[in-house]
N, C-alpha and C positions, 0 to 999 in steps of 0.2 A: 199640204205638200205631199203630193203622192210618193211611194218606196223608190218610184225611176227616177224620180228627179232628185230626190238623193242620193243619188249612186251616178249621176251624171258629171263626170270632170270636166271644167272648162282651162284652159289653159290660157296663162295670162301673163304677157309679154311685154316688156317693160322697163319704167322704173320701178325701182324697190328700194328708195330711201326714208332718212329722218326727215321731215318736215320739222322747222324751226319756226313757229308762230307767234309773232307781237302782235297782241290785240289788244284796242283802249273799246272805249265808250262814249272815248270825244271826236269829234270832227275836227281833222288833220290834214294840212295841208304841206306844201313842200316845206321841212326846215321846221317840222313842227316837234315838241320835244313834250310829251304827256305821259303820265300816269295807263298803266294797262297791267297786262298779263302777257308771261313769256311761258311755251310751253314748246315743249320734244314729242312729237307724236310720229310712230310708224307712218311712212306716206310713201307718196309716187303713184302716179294714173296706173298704173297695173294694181300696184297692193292695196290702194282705195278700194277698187274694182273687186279685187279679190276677197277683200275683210266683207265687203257687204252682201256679196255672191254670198260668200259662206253664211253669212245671218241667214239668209234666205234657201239654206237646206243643199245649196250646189257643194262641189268639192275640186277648189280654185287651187290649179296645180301652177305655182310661180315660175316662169322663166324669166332671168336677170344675172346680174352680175351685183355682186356683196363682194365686199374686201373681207382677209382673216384678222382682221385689225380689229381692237375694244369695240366700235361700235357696231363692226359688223356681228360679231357676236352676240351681243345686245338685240339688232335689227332681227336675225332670223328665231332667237329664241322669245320674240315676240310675234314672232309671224308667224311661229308653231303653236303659240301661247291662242292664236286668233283662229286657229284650226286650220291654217293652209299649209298645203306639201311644197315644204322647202326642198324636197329632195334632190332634186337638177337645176338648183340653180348653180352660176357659174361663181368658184369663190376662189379669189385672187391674192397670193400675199404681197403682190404689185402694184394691187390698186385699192385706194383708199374706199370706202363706201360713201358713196356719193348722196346730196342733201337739197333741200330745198329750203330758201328762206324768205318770209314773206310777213309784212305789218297790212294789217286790217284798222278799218278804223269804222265811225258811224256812218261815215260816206261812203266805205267798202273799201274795198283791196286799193291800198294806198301803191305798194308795189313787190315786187317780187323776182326773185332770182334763182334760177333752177340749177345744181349743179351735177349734171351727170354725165361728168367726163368721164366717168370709169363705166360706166354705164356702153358710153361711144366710142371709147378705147377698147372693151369686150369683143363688138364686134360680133358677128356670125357666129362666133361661141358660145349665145349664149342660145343657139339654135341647135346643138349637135343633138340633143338626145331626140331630137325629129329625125334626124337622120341615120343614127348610128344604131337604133332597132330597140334603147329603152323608154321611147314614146311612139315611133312610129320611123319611116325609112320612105326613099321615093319609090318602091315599089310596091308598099303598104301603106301610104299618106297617114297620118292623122284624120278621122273622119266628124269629131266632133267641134263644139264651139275652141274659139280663138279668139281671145280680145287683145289685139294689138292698139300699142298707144305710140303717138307721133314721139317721145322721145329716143326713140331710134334712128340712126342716120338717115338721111335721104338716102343713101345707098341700099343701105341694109331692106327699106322699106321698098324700095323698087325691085329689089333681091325676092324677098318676100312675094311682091306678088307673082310671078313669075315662076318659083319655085315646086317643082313638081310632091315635094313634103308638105305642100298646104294643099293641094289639087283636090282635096276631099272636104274640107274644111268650113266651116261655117265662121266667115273671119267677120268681126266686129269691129270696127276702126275709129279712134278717135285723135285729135292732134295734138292734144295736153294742154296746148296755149294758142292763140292766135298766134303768135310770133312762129309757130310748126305746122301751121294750115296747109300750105303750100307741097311740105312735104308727102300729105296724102295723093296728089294727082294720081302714080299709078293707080290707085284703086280707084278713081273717078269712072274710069268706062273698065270698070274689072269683072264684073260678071255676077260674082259671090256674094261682095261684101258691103255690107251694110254701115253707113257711115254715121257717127253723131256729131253732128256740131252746132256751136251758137251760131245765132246770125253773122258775128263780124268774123267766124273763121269760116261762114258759107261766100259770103264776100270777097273773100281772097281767095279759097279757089275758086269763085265763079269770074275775080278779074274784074268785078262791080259792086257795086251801090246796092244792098238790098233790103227794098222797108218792111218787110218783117216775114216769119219764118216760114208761112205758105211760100211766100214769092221766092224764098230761098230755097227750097224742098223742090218746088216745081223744075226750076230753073238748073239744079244740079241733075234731076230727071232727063230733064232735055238735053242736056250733056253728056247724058248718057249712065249716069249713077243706075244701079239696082235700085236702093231703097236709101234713103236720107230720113235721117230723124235731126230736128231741127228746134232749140231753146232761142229763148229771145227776151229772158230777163221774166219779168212780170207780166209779160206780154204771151199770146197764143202762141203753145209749140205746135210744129207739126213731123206726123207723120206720112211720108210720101211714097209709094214705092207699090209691087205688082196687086195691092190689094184695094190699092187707089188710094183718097188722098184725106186725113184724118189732122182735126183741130181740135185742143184744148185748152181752157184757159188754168193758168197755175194756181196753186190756194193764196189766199192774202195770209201772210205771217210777218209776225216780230222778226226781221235779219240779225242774228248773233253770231255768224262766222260765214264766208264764204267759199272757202280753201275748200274743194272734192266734195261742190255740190252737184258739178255735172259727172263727176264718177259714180257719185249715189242717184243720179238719175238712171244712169249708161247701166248699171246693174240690176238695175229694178225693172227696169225698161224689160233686157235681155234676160233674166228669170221668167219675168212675166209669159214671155215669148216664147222661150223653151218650155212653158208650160203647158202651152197651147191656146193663151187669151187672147181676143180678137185684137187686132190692131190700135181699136180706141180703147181696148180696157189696160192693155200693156200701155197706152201713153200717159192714161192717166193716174196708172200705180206707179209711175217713175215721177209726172210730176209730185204725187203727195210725196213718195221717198224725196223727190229735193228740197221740196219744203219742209218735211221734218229733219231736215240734216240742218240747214239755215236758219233755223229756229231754235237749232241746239234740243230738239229733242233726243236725236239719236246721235249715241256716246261714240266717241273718238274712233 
């Protein structure tokens, strides 16, 4: 890791909550009641994003919204604990800090519930130090990376593209979930930003059917995407975009958790990238990072 790319801030925009994790080791269906493990870990597609950024030598500066409540205290002095600058995030003694909860099982993610109302009730606030001159202002944009994640309003994200505080910007886009695919459209024909998604959140915004991640990369291309990077399970990702069009197949591993393997792809990817590795060597240091997240090699 060369001295610039440690001294490179990415800013990452988001959630920043507790993830609430039930995991067994049985196969579980609806109404199933088994033996596991419950654990509390830092989470949300931005703080994933940002804890892995920072393994990998960047300096993931958080914007969100935390409550002044027990666990938001908790959350941010575990977030400084992981190396990232909590310093502008938005903290509210209004709103509660908002959570994610989710059971895993041997069949994988049984189901899950995101809760970041306080997160959508922040709103544009948690945008000010872009504009108000202690990260940057619309007559000196911010000019570095930006990883924005869909659980931000559909408003706030159309705001976003739009905004002459990103006009410099090197925005990374991701939706958090298929059920928020949809709210990426403005960045579909956006210019800048570089999208990640699995195949069933390339399917919703492409509006169809698609059998697997070339045919989904392409097809977001032809709509107009800059560049799409594109997972599909077990199956060939690709990468799509002005450098042409790049396929790889992921490593076979043991699955022991699911929950922020595509945040540990989406940052391995985006290191790789600001490093200056070709297209197919950043794909395939994001696939080995998501398979060592899902195999439980690499710690919470």
């Amino acid at each position: 890791m060369t001295g610039a790319m440690e001294q490179r801030p990415v800013l990452c925009i988001g959630s920043v909550l507790w993830d609430v994790i039930g995991r067994s080791a049985s196969h579980m269906e609806r109404g199933a009641d088994v033996p596991g493990r419950i654990t509390r870990v830092p989470g949300g597609v931005a703080l994933n994003i940002a804890v892995a950024l920072a393994r990998l030598g960047l300096r993931p500066v958080l914007l969100s919204a935390v409550g002044r409540d027990a666990e938001g205290e908790d959350l941010v002095a575990a977030c400084r604990a992981r190396g990232l600058d909590t310093g502008h995030l938005y903290r509210s003694a209004d709103l509660p800090t908002d959570r994610y909860m989710a059971v895993e099982a041997a069949n994988g993610l049984i189901a899950a519930i995101a809760d970041a109302h306080s997160l959508e009730m922040a709103g544009a606030r948690i945008l000010a130090p872009l504009s108000d001159g202690r990260l940057g202002s619309k007559e000196t944009p911010w000019p570095g990376l930006v990883v924005l994640d869909g659980n931000l309003t559909e408003d706030l994200l159309a705001r976003i593209a739009t905004d002459p505080a990103f006009a410099a910007a090197d925005l990374r886009v991701a939706p958090a979930s298929p059920g928020k695919a949809e709210r990426l459209m403005p960045f579909l024909s956006h210019g800048r930003a570089v999208l990640y998604l699995n195949r069933e959140e390339a399917g919703l915004l492409a509006g169809r059917r698609l059998s697997g991640a070339r045919e989904a990369a392409e097809h977001l291309i032809a709509r107009g995407a800059r560049r799409v990077v594109v997972t599909d399970g077990a199956r060939p990702a690709c990468d799509a975009g002005p450098a042409g069009v790049f396929e790889a197949q992921p490593p076979e591993v043991m699955v022991t958790r699911v929950t922020g393997a595509g945040d540990a792809f989406m940052a391995a990817h985006l290191a790789a990238d600001a490093a200056g590795a070709p297209p197919d060597a950043a794909l395939a240091r994001a696939l080995d990072a998501a398979a060592a997240h899902v195999s439980g090699e690499t710690p919470s």
